[in-house]
C-alpha positions as semicolon CSV with decimal commas, in nm:
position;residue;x (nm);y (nm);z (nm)
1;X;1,423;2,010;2,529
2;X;1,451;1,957;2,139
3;X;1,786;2,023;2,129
4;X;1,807;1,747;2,409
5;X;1,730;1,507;2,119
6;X;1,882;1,662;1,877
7;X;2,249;1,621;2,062
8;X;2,040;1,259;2,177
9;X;2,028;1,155;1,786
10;X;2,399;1,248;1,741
11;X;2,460;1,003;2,029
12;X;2,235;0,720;1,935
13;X;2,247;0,747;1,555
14;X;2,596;0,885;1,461
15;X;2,429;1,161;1,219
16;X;2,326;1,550;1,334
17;X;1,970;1,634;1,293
18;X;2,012;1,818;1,034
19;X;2,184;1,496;0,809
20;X;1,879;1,303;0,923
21;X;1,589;1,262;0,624
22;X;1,257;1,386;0,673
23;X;1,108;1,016;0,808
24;X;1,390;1,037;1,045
25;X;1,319;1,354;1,168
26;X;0,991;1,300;1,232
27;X;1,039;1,019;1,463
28;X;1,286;1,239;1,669
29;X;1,012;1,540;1,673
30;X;0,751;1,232;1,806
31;X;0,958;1,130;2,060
32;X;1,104;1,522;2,178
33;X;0,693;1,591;2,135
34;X;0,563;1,290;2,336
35;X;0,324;1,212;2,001
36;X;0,242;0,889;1,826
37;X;0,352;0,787;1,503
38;X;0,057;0,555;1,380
39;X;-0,181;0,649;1,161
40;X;-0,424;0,463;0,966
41;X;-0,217;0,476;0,609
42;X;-0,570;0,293;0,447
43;X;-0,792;0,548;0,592
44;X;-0,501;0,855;0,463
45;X;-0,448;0,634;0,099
46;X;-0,828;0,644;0,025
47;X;-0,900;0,978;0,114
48;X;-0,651;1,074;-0,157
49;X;-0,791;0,871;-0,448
50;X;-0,928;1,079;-0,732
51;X;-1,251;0,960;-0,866
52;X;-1,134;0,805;-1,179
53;X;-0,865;0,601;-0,932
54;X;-1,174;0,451;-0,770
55;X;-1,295;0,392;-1,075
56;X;-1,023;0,170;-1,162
57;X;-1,010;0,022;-0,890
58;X;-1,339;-0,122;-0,900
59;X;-1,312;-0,202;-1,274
60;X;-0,991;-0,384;-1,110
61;X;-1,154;-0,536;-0,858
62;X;-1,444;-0,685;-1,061
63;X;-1,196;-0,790;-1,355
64;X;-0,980;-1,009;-1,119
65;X;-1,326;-1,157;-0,959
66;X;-1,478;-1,493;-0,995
67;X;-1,809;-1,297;-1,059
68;X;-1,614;-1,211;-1,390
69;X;-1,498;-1,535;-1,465
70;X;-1,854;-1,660;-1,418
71;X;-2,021;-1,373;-1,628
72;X;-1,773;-1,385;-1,879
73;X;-1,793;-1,761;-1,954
74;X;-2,209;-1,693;-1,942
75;X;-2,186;-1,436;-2,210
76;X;-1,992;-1,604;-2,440
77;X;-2,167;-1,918;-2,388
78;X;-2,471;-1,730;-2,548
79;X;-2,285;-1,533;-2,777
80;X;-2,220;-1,872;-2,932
81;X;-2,559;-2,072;-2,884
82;X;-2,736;-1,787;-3,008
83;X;-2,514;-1,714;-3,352
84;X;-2,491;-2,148;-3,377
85;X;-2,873;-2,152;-3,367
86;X;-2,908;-1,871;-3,578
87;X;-2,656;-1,968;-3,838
88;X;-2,902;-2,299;-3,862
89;X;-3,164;-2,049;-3,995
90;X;-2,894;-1,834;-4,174
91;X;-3,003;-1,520;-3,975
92;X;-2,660;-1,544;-3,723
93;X;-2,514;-1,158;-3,667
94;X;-2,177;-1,288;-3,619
95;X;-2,134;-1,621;-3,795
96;X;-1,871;-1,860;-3,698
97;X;-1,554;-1,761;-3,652
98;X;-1,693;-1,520;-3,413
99;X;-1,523;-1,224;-3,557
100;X;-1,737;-0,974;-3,402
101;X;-1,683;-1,140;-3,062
102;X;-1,319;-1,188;-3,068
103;X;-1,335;-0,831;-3,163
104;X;-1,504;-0,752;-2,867
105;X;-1,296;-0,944;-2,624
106;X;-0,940;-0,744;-2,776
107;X;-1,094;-0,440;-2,661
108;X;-1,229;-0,555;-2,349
109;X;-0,861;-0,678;-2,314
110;X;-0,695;-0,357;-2,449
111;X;-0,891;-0,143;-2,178
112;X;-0,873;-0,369;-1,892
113;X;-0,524;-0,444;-1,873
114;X;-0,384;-0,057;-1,833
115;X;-0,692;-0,006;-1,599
116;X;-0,537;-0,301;-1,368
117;X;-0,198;-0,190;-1,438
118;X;-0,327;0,108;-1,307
119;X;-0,442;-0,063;-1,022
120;X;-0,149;-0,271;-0,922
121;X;0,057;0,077;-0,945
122;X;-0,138;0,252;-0,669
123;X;-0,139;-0,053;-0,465
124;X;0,240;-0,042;-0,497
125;X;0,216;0,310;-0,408
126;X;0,003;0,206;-0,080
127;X;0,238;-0,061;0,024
128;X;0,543;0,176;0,000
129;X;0,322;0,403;0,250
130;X;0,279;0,084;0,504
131;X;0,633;0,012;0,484
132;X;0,772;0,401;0,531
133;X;0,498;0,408;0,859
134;X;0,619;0,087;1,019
135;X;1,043;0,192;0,903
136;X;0,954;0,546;1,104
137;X;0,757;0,348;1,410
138;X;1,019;0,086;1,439
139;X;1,283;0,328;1,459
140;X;1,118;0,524;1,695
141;X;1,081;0,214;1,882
142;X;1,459;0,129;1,824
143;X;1,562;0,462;1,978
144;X;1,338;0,473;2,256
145;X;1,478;0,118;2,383
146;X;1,841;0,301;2,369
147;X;1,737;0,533;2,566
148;X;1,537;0,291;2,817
149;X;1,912;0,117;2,774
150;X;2,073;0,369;2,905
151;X;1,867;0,452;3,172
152;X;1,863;0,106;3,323
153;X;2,271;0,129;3,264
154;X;2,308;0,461;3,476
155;X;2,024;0,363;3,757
156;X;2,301;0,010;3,750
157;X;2,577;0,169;3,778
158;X;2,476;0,418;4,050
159;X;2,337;0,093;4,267
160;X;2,690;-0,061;4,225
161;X;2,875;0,287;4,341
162;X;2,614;0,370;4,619
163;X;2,768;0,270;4,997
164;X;2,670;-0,046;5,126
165;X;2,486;-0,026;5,439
């Protein structure tokens, strides 16, 4: 039966089997097997992350939030009412210019952007997953309307050659 397919791919596809890449080959070993294609490439991606990769991708997640935005505007809003009211009294920690805090937001800066980085990279890596499952299922869907193709072409063909009664 497989090598029904195989001689089935040299018709349909102008390449043997064995010139076919792996994706290709397993859309021809689906359709010889009768099997589905689809998976869940979220549900397979996640189950793969290491814990640090969550990690980042929370850190990610929460960095490119409006929560942030909010919380970061909030604590440097009382970074600087607290040092302006205690530079009144000459007691502030981190007088104006702020050094300490513009110190703080570099690093928060310097270790945020490689964690998103990080993030975008994997999410690249995801997408390339989606679009390799949809290439192999559309193919597979490709091939199997050939084949329906050809089918309706013979059952045609032997209404037009059968006697007329």
């Amino acid at each position: 039966m497989k090598k029904y397919f195989q001689n089935l791919t040299k018709a349909l596809m102008g390449q043997d089997f064995k010139e076919l890449d792996s994706s290709e080959r397993r859309v021809i070993d689906s359709i010889a097997e009768h099997t589905t294609l689809s998976e869940n490439v979220n549900d397979t991606y996640v189950d793969s992350l290491t814990f640090g990769e969550r990690v980042a991708d929370g850190v990610s997640r929460f960095g490119g939030s409006w929560s942030f935005i909010g919380l970061f505007f909030l604590v440097i809003g009382v970074w600087i009412a607290v040092n302006s009211h205690l530079l009144l009294a000459e007691n502030a920690f981190d007088p104006y210019p702020y050094i300490l805090l513009n110190l703080g937001l570099s690093t928060l800066a310097a270790f945020q952007a490689p964690i998103i980085m990080m993030s975008q990279n994997r999410q690249a890596e995801k997408d390339r997953l989606k679009q390799e499952a949809a290439y192999q299922i559309n193919l597979k869907l490709e091939i199997e309307i050939m084949r329906l193709h050809d089918k309706v072409d013979k059952i045609s063909t032997l209404q037009e050659n059968a006697p007329k009664s």
